[in-house]
C-alpha positions in Angstrom: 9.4 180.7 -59.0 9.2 180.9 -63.2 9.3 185.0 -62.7 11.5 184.9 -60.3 14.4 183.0 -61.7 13.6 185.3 -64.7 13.9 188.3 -62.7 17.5 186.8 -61.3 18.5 186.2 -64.8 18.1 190.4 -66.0 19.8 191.5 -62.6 22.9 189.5 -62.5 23.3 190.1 -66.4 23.5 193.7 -65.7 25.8 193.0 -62.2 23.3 195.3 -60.0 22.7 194.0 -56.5 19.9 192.7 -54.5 20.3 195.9 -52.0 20.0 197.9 -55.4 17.4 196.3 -57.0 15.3 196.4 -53.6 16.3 200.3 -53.1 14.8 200.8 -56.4 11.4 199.5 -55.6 11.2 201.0 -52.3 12.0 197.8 -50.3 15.1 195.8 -48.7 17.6 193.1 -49.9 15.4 190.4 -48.4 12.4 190.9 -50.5 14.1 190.7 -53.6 15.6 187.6 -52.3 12.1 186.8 -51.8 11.5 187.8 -54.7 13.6 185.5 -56.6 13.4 182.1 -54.9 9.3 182.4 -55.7 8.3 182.8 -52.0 5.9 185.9 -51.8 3.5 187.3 -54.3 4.8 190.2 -57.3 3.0 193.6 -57.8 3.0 194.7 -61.4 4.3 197.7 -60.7 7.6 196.6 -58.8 8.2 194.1 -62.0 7.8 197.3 -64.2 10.1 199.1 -62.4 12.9 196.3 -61.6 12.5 196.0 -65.8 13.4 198.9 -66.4 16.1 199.2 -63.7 17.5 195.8 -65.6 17.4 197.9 -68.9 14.7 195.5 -70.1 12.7 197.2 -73.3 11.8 194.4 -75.5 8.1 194.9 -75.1 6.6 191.2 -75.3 9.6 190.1 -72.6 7.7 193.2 -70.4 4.3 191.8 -71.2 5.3 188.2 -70.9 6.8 188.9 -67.6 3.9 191.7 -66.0 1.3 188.9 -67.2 3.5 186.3 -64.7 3.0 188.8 -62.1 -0.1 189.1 -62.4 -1.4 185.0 -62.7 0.6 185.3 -59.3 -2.6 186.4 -57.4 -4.6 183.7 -58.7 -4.2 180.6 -56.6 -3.5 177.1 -57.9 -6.0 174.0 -57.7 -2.7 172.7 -56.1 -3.4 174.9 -53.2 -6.6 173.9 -51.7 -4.2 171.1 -50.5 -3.0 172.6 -47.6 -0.5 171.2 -45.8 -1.1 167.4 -47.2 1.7 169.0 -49.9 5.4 170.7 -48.7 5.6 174.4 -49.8 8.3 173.1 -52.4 6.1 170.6 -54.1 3.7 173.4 -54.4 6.2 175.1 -56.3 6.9 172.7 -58.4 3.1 171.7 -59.3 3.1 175.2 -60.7 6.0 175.3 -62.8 4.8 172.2 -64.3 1.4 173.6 -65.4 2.6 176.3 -66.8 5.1 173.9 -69.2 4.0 173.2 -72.5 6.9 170.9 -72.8 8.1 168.1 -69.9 11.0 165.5 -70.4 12.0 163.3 -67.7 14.1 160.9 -66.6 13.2 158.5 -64.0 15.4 155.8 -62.6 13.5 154.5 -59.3 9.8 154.5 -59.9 7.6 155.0 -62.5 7.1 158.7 -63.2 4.1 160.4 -61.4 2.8 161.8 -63.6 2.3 158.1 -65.8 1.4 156.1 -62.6 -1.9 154.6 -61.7 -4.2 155.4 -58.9 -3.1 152.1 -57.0 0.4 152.3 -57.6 1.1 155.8 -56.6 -0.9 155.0 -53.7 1.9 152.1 -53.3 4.6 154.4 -53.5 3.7 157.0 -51.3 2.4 155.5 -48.4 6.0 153.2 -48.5 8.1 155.7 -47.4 8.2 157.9 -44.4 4.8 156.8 -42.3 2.6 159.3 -43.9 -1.6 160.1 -42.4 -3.8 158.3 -44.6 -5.7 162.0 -45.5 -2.4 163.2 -46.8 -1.8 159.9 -48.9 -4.8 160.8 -50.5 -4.8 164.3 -51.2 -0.9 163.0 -52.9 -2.5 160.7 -55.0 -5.3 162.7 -55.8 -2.9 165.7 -56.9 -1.2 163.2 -58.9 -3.9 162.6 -60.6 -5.0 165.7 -61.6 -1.2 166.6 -62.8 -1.9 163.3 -65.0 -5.1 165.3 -66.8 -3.2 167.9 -67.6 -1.4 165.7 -69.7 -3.6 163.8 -70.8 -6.4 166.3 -71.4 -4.4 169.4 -72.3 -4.1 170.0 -76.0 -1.0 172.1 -76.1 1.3 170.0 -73.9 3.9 167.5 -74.6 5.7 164.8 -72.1 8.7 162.9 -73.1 9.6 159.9 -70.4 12.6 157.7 -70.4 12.6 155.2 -67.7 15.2 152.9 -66.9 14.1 149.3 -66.9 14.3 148.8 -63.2 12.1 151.5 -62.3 9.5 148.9 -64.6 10.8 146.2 -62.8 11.0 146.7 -59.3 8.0 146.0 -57.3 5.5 148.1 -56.3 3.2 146.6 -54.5 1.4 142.8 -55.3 2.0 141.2 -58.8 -1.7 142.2 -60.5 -0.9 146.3 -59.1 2.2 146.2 -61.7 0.4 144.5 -64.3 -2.3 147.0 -64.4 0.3 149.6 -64.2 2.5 148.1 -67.3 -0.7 147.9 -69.1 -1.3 151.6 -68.6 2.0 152.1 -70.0 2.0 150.3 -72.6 -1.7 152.0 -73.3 -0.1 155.9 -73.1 2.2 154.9 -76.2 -0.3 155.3 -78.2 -1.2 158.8 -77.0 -0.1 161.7 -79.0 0.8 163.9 -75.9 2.9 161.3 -75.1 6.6 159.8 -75.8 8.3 157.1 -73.7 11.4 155.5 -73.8 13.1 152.8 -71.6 16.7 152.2 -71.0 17.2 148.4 -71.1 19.8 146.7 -68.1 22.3 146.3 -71.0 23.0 150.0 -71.7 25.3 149.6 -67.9 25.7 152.7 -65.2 26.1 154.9 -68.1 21.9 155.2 -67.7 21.6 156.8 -64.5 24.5 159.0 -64.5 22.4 162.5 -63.8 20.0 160.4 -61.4 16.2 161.4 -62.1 15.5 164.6 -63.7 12.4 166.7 -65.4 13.4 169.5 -67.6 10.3 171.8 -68.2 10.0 173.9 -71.7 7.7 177.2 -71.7 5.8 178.4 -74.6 7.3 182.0 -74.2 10.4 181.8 -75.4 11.3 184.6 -73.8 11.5 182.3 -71.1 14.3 179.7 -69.9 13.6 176.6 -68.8 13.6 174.8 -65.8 15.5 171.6 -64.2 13.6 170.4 -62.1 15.5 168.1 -58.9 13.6 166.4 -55.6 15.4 165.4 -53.0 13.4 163.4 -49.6 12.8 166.5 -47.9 13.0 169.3 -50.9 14.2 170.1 -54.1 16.2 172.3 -56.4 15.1 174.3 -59.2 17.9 175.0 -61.8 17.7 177.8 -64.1 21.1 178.8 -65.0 22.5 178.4 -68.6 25.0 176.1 -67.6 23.1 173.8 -66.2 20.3 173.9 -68.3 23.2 173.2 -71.2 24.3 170.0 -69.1 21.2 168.9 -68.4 20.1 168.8 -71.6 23.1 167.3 -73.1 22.4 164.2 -70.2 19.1 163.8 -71.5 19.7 163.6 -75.1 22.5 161.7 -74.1 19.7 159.3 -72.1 17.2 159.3 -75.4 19.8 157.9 -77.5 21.1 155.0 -75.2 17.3 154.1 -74.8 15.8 151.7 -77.2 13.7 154.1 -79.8 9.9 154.5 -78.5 8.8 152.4 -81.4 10.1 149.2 -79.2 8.7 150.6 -76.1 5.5 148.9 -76.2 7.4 145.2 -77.5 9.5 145.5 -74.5 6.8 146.7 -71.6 4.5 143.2 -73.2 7.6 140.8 -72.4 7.7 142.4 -68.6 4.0 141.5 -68.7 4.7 138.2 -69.7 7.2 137.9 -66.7 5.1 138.9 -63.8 
């Protein structure tokens, strides 16, 4: 999906077609279509030559981009879950690897990716009625995405919640405890910055609805907004709606209380339960 949105990006720049730009490589319309929403595998050579065709020569945007192609082949941890995960999510999982940076904004729930074992559990088996094998491998997946987080020395997550995703629910009274404490525990963790948007700054919080905007360490790449839906999502990539979406969420950091309150404020919702 990254290299194909990148790919997108050089061919409408220089206004050539999708019947073109498939001519060129010795293929159709379709596969460059294909190509572009992330849905089949890239040979090096075809990237090399759509590059060129594009009138790409900066040499690290070639080597940036071949490389892409080629981790393409390799297949994801995320993908020894079979069907228990949508083709989409998939997707997703591995544009969020490959992100050095990740902000989010999360109205509903507690992000995913800052959720405990029993609570995700919670939230996904409350929805649509789900097989019990699949609830696992989901919360298992969530996990892992968690470790890379956690673990990984070179990436950086930024979360703003509103306060009724902290409030609402989820599960009995000792599950959100535990998962407040957790909380309150990943302030102090140095990959990790999170923000909450108290019940007095009005509607004015939620105006984008949730959103994760994820940051590469090539800069030669853009980055990606990141939208799920119940039965999909959307992956933005234009400039602008990367602007806007950016604007929203530095918009969202300011009307949040600063982080340095975060953990004050998550203690007096302990206090409540």
């Amino acid at each position: 999906m990254l290299l194909g949105s990148e790919l997108r990006k050089y061919r409408e720049a220089r206004d050539i077609s999708r019947a073109a730009a498939g001519h060129h490589i010795r293929g159709s319309e379709s596969k460059i279509s294909r190509m572009e929403l992330g849905r089949v595998g890239f040979k090096e050579r075809d990237v090399e030559d759509l590059l060129k065709l594009y009138g790409v020569t900066d040499k690290q945007v070639i080597r940036t981009l071949t490389d892409l192609a080629r981790d393409t082949k390799k297949p994801g941890w995320w993908q020894h879950y079979g069907e228990s995960l949508p083709n989409w999510f998939q997707s997703y999982v591995g544009l969020e690897e490959a992100a050095s940076r990740i902000r989010v904004y999360e109205a509903q729930f507690v992000h995913g990716l800052l959720q405990t074992e029993e609570y995700a559990r919670a939230v996904v088996s409350s929805g649509v009625l789900t097989p019990s094998l699949e609830v696992e491998h989901r919360v298992e997946v969530r996990m892992k995405r968690q470790r890379h987080i956690y673990e990984g020395p070179d990436v950086r997550l930024w979360a703003i919640l509103d306060e009724a995703a902290l409030r609402r629910p989820v599960g009995p009274a000792d599950i959100m405890r535990r998962q407040l404490q957790t909380l309150l525990d990943a302030c102090d963790h140095p990959n990790i910055t999170l923000q909450v948007i108290p019940f007095a700054a009005g509607a004015v919080a939620a105006e984008a609805g949730s959103f994760t905007i994820l940051r590469y360490p090539d800069f030669e790449l853009s980055d990606i907004i990141y939208l799920e839906q119940l039965t999909g999502s959307m992956c933005l990539d234009r400039r602008s709606e990367i602007d806007a979406y950016t604007m929203a969420m530095e918009r969202l950091s300011v009307i949040a209380d600063p982080p340095s309150q975060t953990q004050s404020l998550i203690k007096g919702m302990i206090d409540d339960l």
